[in-house]
C-alpha atoms as an extended CHARMM CRD file, in Angstrom:
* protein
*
       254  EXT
         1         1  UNK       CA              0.0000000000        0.0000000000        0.0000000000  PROA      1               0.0000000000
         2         2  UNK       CA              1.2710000000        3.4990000000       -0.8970000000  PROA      2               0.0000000000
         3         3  UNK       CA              1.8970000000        5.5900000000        2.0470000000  PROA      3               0.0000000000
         4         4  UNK       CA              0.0000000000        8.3960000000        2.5290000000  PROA      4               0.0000000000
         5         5  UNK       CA              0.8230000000       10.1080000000        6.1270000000  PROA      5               0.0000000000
         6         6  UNK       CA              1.2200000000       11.9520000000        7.6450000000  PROA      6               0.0000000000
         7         7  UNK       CA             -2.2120000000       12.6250000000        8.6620000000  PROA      7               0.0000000000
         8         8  UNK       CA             -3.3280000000       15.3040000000       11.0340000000  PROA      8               0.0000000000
         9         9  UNK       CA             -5.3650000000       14.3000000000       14.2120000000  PROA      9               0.0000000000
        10        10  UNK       CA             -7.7000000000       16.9350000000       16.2810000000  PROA      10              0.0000000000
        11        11  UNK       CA             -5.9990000000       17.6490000000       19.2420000000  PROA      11              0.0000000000
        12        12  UNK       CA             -9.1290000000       17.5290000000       21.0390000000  PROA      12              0.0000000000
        13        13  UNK       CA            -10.4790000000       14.4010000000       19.5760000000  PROA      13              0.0000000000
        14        14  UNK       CA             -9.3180000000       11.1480000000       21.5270000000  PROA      14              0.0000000000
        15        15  UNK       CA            -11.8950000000        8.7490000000       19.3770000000  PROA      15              0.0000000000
        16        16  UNK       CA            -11.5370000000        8.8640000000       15.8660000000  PROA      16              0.0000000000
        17        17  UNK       CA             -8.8910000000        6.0030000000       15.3630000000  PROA      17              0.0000000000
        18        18  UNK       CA             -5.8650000000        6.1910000000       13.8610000000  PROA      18              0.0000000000
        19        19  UNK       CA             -5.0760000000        5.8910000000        9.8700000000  PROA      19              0.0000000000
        20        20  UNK       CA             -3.9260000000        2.3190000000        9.3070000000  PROA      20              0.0000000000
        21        21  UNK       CA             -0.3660000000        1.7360000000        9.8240000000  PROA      21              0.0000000000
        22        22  UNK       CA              0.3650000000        0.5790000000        6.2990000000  PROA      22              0.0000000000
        23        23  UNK       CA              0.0000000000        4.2380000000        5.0450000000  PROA      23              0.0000000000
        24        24  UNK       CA              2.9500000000        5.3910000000        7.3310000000  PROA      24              0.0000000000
        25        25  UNK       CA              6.1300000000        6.9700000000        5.6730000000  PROA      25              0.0000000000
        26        26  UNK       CA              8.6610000000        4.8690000000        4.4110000000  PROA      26              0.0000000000
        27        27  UNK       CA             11.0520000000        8.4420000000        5.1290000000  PROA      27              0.0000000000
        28        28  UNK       CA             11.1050000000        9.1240000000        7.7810000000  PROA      28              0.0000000000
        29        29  UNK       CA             10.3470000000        5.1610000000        8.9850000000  PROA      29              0.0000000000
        30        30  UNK       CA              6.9910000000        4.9970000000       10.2710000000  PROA      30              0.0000000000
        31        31  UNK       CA              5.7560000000        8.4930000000       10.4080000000  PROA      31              0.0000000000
        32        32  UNK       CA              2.0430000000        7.9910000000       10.1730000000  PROA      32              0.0000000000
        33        33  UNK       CA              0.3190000000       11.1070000000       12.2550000000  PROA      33              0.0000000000
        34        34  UNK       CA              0.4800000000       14.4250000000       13.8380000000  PROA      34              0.0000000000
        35        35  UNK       CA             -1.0470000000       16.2670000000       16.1430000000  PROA      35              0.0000000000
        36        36  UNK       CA             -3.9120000000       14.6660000000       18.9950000000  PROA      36              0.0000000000
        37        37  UNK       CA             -3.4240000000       14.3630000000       22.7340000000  PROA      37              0.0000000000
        38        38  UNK       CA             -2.2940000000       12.1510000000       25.3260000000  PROA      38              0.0000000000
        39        39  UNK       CA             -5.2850000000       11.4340000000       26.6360000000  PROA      39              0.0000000000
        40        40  UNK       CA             -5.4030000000        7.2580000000       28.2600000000  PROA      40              0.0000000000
        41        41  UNK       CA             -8.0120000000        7.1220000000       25.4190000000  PROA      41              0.0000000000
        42        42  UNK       CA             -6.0620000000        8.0870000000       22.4500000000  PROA      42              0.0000000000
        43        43  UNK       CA             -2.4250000000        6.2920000000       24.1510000000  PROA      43              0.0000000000
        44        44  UNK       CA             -4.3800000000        3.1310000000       24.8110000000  PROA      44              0.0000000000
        45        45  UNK       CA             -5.7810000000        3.3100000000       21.0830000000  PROA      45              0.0000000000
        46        46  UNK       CA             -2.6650000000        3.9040000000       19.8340000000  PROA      46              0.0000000000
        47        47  UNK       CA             -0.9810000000        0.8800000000       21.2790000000  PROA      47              0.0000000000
        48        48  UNK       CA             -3.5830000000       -1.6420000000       20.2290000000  PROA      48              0.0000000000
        49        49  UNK       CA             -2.6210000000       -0.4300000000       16.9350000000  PROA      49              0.0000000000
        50        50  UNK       CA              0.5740000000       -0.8300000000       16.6920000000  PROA      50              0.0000000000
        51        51  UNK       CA              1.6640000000        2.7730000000       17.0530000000  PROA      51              0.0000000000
        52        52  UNK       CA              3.1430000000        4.6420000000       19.4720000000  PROA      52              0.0000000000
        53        53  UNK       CA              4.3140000000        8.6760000000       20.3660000000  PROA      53              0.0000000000
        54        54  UNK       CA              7.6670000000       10.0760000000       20.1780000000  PROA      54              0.0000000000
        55        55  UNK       CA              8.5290000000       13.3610000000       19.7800000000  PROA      55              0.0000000000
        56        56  UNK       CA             10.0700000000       16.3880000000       21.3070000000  PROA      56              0.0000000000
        57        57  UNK       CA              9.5880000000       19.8790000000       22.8150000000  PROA      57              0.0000000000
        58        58  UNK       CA              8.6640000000       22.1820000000       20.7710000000  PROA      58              0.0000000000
        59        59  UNK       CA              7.2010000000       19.6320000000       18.2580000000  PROA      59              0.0000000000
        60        60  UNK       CA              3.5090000000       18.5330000000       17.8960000000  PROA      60              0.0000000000
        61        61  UNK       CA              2.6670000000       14.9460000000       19.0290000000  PROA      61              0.0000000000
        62        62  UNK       CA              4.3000000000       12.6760000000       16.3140000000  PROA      62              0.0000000000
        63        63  UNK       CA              3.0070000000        8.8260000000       15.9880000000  PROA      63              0.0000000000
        64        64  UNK       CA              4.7020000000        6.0690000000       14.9020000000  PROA      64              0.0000000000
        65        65  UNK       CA              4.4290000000        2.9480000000       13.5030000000  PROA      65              0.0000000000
        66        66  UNK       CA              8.1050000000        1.8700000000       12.1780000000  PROA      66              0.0000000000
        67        67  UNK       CA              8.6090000000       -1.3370000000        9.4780000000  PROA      67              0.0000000000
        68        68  UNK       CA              9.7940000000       -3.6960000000       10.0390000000  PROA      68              0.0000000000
        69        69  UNK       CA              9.0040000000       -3.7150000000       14.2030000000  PROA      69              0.0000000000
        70        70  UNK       CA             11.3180000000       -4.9490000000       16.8560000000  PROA      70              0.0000000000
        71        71  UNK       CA             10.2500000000       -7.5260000000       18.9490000000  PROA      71              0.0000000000
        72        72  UNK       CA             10.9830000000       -9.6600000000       22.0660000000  PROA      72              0.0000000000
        73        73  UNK       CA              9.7050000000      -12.9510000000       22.4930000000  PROA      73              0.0000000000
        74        74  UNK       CA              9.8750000000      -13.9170000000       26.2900000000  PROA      74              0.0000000000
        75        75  UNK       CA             11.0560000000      -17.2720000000       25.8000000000  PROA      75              0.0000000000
        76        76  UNK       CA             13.9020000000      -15.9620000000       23.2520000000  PROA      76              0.0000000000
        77        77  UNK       CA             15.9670000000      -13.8890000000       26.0190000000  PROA      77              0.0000000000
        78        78  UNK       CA             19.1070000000      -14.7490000000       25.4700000000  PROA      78              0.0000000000
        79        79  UNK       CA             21.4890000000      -13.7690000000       28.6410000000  PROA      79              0.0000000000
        80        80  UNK       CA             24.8590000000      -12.6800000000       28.1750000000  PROA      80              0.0000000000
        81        81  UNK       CA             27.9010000000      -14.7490000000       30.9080000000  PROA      81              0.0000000000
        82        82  UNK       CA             28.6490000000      -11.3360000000       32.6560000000  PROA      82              0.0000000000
        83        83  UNK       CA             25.1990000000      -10.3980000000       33.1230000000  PROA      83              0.0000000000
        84        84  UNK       CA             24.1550000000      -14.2970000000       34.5870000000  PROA      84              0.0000000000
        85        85  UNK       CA             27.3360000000      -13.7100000000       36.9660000000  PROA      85              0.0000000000
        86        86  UNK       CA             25.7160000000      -10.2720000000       38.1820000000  PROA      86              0.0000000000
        87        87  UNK       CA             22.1870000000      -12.2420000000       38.2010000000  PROA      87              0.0000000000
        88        88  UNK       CA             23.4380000000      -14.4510000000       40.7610000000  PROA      88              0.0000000000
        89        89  UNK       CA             25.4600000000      -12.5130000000       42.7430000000  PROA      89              0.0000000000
        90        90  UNK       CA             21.6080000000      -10.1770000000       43.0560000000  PROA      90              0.0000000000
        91        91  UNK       CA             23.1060000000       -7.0820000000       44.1310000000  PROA      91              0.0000000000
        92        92  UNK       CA             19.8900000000       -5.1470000000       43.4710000000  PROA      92              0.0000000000
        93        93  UNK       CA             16.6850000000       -5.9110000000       45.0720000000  PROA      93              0.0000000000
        94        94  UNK       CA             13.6600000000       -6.1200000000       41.9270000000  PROA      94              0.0000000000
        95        95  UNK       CA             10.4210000000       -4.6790000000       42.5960000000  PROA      95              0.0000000000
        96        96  UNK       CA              7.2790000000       -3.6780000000       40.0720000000  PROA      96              0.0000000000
        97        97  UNK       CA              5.1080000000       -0.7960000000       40.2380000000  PROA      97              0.0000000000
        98        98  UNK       CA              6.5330000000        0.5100000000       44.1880000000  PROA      98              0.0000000000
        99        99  UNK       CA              8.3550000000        4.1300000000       42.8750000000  PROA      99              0.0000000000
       100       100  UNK       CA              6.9450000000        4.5440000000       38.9280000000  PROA      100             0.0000000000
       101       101  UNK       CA              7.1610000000        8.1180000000       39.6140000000  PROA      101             0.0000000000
       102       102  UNK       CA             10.6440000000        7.8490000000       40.2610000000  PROA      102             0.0000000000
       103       103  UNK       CA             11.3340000000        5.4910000000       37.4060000000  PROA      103             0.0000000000
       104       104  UNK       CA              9.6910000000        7.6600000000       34.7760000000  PROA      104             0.0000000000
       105       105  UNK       CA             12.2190000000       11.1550000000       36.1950000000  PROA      105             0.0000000000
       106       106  UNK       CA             14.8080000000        8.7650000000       35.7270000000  PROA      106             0.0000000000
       107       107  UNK       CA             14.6900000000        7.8280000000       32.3650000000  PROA      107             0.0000000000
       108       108  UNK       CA             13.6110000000       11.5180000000       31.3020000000  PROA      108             0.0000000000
       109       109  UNK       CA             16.8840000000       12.8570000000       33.0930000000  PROA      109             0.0000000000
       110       110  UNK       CA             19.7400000000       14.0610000000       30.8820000000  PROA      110             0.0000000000
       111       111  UNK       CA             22.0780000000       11.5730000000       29.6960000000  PROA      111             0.0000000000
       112       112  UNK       CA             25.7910000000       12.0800000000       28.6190000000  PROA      112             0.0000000000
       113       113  UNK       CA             25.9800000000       13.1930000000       24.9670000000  PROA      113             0.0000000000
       114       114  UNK       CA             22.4470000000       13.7200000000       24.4090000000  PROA      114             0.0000000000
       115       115  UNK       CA             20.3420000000       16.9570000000       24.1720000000  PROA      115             0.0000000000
       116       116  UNK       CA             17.1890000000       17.1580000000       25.8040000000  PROA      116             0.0000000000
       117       117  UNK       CA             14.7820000000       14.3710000000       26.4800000000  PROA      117             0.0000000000
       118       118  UNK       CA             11.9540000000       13.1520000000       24.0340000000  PROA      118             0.0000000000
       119       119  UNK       CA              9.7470000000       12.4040000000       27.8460000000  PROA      119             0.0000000000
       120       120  UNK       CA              8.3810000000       15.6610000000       27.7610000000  PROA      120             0.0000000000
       121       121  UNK       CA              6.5450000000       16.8050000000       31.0490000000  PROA      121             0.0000000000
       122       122  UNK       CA              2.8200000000       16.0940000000       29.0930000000  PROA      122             0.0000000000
       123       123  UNK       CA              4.1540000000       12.5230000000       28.2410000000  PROA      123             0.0000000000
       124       124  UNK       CA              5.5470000000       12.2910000000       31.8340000000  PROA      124             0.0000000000
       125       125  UNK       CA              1.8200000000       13.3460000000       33.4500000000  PROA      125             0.0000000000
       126       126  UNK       CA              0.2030000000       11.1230000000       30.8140000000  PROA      126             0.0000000000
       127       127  UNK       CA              1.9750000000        8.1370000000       31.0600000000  PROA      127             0.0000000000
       128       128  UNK       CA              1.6260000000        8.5760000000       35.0130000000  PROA      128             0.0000000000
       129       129  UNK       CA             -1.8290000000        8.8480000000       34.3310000000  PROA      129             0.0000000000
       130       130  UNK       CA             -1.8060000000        5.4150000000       32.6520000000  PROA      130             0.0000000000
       131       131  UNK       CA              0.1260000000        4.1090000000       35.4820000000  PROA      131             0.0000000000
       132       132  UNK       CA             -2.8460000000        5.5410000000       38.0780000000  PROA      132             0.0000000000
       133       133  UNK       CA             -5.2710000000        3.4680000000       35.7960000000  PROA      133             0.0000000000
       134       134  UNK       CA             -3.1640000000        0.5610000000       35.8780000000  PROA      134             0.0000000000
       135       135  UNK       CA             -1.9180000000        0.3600000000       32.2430000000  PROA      135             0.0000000000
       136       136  UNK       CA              1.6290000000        1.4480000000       32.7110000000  PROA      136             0.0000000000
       137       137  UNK       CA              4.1750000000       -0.3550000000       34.6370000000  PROA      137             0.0000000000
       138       138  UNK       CA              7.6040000000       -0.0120000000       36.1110000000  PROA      138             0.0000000000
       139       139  UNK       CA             10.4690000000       -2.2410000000       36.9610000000  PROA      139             0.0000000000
       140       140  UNK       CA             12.7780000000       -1.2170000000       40.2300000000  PROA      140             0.0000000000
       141       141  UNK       CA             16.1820000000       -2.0190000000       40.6950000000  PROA      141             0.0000000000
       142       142  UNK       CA             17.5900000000       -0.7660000000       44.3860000000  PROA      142             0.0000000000
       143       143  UNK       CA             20.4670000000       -1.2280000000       46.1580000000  PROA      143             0.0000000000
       144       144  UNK       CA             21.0080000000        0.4010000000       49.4140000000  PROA      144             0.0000000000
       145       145  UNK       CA             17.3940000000        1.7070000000       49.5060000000  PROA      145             0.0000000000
       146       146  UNK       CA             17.8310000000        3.8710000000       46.7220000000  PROA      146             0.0000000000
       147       147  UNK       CA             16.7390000000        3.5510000000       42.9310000000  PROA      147             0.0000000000
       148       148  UNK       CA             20.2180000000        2.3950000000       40.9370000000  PROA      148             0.0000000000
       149       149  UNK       CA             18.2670000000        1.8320000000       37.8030000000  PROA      149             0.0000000000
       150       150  UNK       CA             14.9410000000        1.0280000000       35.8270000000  PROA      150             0.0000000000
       151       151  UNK       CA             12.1110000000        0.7060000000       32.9110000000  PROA      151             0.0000000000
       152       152  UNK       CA              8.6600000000        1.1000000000       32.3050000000  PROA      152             0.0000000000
       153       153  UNK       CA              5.7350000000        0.6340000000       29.4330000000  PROA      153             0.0000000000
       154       154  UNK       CA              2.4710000000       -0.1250000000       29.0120000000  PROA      154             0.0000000000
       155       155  UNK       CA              0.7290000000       -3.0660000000       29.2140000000  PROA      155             0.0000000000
       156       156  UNK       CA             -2.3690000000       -4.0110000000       26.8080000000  PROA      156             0.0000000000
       157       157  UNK       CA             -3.8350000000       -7.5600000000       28.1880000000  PROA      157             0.0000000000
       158       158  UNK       CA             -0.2130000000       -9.4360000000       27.5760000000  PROA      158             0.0000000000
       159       159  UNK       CA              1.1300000000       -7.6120000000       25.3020000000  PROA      159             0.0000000000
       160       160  UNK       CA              3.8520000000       -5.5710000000       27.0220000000  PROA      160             0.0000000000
       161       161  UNK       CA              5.2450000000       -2.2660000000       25.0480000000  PROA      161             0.0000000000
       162       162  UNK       CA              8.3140000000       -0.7340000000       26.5250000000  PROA      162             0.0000000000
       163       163  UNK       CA              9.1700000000        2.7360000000       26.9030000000  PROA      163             0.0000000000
       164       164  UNK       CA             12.1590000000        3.7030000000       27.9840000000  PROA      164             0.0000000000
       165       165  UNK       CA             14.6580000000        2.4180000000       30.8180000000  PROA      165             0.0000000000
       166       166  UNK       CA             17.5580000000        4.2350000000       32.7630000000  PROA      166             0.0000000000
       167       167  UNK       CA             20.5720000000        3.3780000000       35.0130000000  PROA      167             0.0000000000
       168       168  UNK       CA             22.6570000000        4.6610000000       37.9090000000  PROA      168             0.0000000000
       169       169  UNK       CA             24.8030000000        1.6730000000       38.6680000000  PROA      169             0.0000000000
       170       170  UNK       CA             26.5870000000       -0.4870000000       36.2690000000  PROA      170             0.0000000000
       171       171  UNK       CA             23.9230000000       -3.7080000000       35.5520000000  PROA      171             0.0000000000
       172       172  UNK       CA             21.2390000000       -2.2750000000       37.0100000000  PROA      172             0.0000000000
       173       173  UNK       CA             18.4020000000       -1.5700000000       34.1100000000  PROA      173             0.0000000000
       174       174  UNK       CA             19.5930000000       -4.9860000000       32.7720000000  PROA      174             0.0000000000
       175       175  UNK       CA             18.5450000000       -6.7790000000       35.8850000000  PROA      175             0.0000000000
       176       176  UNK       CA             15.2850000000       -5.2590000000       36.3250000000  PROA      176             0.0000000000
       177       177  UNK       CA             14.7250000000       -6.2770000000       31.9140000000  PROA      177             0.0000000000
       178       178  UNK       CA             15.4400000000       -9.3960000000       32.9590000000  PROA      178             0.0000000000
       179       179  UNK       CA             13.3760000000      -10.1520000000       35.6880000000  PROA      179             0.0000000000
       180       180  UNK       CA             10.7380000000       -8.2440000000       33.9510000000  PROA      180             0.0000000000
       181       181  UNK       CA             10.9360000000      -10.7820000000       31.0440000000  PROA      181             0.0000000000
       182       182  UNK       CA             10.7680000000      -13.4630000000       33.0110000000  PROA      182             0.0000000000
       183       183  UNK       CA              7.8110000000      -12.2740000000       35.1420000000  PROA      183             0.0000000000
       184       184  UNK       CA              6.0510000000      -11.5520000000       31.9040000000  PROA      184             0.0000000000
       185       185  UNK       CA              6.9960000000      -15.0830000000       30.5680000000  PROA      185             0.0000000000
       186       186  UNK       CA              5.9310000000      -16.7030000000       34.1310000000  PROA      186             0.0000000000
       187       187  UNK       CA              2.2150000000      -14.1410000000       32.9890000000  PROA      187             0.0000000000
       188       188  UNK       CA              2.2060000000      -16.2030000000       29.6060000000  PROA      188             0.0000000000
       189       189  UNK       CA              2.8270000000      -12.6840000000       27.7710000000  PROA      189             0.0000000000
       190       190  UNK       CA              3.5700000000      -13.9580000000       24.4040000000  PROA      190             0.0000000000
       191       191  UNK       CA              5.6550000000      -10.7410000000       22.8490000000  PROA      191             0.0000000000
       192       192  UNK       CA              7.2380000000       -7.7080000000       24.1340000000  PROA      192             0.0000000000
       193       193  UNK       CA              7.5240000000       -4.5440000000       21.3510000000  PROA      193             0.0000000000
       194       194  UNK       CA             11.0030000000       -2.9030000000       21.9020000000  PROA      194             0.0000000000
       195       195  UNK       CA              9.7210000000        0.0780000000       19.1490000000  PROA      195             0.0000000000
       196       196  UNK       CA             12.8990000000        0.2500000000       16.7570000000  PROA      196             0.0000000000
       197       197  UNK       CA             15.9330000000       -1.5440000000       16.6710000000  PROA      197             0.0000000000
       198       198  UNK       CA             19.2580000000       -1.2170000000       18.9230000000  PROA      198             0.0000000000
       199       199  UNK       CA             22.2060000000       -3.0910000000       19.2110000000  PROA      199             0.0000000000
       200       200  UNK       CA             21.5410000000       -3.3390000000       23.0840000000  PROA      200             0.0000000000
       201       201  UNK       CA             18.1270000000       -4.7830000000       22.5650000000  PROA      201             0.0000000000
       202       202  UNK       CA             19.4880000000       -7.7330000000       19.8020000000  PROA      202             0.0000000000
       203       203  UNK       CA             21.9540000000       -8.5750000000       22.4060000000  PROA      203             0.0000000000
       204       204  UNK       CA             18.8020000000       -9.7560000000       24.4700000000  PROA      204             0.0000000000
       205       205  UNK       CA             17.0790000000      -11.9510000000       21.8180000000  PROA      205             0.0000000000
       206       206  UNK       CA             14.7590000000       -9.1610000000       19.6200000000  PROA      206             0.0000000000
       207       207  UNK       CA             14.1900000000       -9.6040000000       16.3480000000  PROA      207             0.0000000000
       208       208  UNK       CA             12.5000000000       -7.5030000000       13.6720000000  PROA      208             0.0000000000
       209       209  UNK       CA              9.1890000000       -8.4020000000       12.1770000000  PROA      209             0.0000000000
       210       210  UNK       CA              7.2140000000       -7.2650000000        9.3900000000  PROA      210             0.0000000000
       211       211  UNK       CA              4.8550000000       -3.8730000000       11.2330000000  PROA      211             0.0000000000
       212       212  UNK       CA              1.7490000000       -6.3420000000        9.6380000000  PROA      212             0.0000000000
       213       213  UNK       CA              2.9800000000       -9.3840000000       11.4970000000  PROA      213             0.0000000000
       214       214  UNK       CA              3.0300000000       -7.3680000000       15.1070000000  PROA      214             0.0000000000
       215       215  UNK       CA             -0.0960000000       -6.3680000000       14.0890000000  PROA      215             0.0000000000
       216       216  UNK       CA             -1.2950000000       -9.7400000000       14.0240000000  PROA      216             0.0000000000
       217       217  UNK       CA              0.1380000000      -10.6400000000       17.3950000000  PROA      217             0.0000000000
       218       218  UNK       CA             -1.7390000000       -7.5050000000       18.5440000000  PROA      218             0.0000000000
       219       219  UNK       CA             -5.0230000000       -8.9590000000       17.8180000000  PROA      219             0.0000000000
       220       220  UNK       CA             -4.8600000000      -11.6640000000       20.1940000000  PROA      220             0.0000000000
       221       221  UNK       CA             -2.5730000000      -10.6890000000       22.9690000000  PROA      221             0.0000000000
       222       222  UNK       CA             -4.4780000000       -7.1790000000       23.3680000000  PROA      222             0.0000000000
       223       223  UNK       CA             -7.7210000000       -9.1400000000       24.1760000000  PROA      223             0.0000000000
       224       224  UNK       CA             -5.8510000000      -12.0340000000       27.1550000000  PROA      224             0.0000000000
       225       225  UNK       CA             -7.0030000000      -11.1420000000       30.5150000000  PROA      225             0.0000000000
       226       226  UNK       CA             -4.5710000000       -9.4130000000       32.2640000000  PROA      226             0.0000000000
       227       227  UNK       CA             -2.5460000000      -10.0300000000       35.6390000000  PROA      227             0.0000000000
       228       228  UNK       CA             -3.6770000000       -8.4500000000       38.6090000000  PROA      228             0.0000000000
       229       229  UNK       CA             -2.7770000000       -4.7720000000       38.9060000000  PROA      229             0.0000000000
       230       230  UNK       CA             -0.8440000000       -3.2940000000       40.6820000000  PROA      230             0.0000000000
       231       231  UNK       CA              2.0320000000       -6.1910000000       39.4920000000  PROA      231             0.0000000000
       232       232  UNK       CA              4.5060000000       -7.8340000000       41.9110000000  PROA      232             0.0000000000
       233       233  UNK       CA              7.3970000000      -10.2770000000       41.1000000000  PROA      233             0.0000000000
       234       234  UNK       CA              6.5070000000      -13.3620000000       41.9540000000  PROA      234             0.0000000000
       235       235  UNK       CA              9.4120000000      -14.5950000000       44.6070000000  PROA      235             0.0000000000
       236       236  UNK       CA              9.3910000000      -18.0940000000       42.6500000000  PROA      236             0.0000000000
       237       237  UNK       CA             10.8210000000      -16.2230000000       39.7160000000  PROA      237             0.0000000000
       238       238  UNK       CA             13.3720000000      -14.4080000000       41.3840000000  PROA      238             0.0000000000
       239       239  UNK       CA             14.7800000000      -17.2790000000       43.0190000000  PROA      239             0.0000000000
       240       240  UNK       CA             14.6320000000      -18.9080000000       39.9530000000  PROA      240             0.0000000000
       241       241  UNK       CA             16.5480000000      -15.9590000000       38.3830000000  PROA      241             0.0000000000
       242       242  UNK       CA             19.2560000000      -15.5830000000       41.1510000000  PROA      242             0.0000000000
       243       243  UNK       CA             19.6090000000      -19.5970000000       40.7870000000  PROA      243             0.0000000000
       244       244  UNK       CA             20.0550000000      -19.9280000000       37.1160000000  PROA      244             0.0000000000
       245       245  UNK       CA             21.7000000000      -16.4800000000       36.4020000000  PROA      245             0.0000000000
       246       246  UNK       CA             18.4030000000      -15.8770000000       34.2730000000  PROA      246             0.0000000000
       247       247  UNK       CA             19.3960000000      -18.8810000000       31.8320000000  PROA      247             0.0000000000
       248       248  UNK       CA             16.0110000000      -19.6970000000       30.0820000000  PROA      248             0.0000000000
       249       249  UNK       CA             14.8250000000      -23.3130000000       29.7820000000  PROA      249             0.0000000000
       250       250  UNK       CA             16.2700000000      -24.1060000000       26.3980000000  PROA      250             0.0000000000
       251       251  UNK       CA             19.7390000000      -21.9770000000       27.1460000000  PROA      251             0.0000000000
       252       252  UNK       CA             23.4550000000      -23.7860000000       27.8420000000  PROA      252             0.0000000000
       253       253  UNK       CA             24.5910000000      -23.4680000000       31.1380000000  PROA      253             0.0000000000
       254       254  UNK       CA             27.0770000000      -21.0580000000       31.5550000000  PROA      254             0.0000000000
């Protein structure tokens, strides 16, 4: 399908639903609509469809659905020796949903050699929002009683989209990914979107997908039942985690 976008969406309309994702730009990737809100209306929509918002001050709302999509399957983590070593040792102390306040400052706080932060203080307030309603969820990692590192995203049924992460100590947003893997993959989540691809996220086991495959996937995770909100790590997992340095069933030993 030729691509059309972008396409313009009232900013005080949170119902219409979005243009299909196939008429998204090819340049720049996935470009597919401006304008709208962040209402838990027009986020949630967006999600189910395969699209998400990322943008900066002093830009309108920009939504995106990028092609091909990178994904994580649960069951396809793949756990680097160093990181198993450090999953052992458990030097941080996992928690979900106890500070996402804290999480969400964190990852919108500058980083070396970048300008500015694309978690504007609407997307911080909205995404808290979603949080309040019990669609967005963090990951802690603490040592010492204070917050060394973290993630969050939003959860649709069991599909889990992730957002952004952080870290203050060496390790520590890797721990909490992995123990939030294998919590979802304890929850029977069947695919976590990582957005676009990185080199730190194919290190874990993504792949990318065709945008109309993830689409697909959409359809039927979107509409499982959900786990109980607000989410806790089960303590079966994390001593399963500490014990196996996060090694997944069909993973050597190492």
């Amino acid at each position: 399908m030729r691509s059309l976008g972008p396409f313009w969406i009232d900013p005080f309309d949170s119902h219409t639903p979005f243009p299909d994702v196939a008429f998204a730009l090819r340049d720049p990737d996935g470009l597919l609509a401006v304008g709208g809100n962040l209402s838990p209306e027009r986020l949630l929509s967006a999600y189910r469809s395969a699209i998400f918002p990322w943008y900066t001050d002093g830009q309108p709302i920009l939504w995106w659905a990028p092609d091909p999509r990178t994904v994580l399957f649960p069951e396809q983590l793949k756990v680097s020796r160093s990181l198993r070593k450090t999953l052992r040792r458990a030097p941080f102390q996992i928690t979900l949903d106890r500070d996402f306040e804290a999480v969400i400052r964190g990852c919108a706080a500058p980083r070396p050699g970048a300008d500015g932060t694309w978690i504007t203080p609407d997307m911080h307030s909205a995404y808290c929002r979603l949080h309040e309603l019990g669609h967005a969820h963090s990951v802690e990692a603490w040592r010492q009683g204070e917050l060394a590192g973290g993630l969050y995203g939003v959860a649709i049924g069991r599909a889990f989209f992730g957002e952004s992460m952080f870290t203050r100590v060496t390790d520590a947003a890797k721990v909490a990914f992995v123990h939030l893997v294998r919590q979802l993959q304890a929850w029977d989540f069947p695919v976590i979107d990582c957005q676009m691809r990185t080199d730190h996220l194919l290190r874990f086991g993504a792949v990318e997908i065709p945008r109309r495959s993830f689409v697909d996937l959409l359809k039927g995770a979107c509409d499982l039942a959900p786990p109980p909100s607000p989410w806790r790590l089960d303590p079966a997992v994390a001593a399963d985690i500490q014990a196996t340095g996060g090694r997944g069933p069909g993973e050597a030993l190492a």
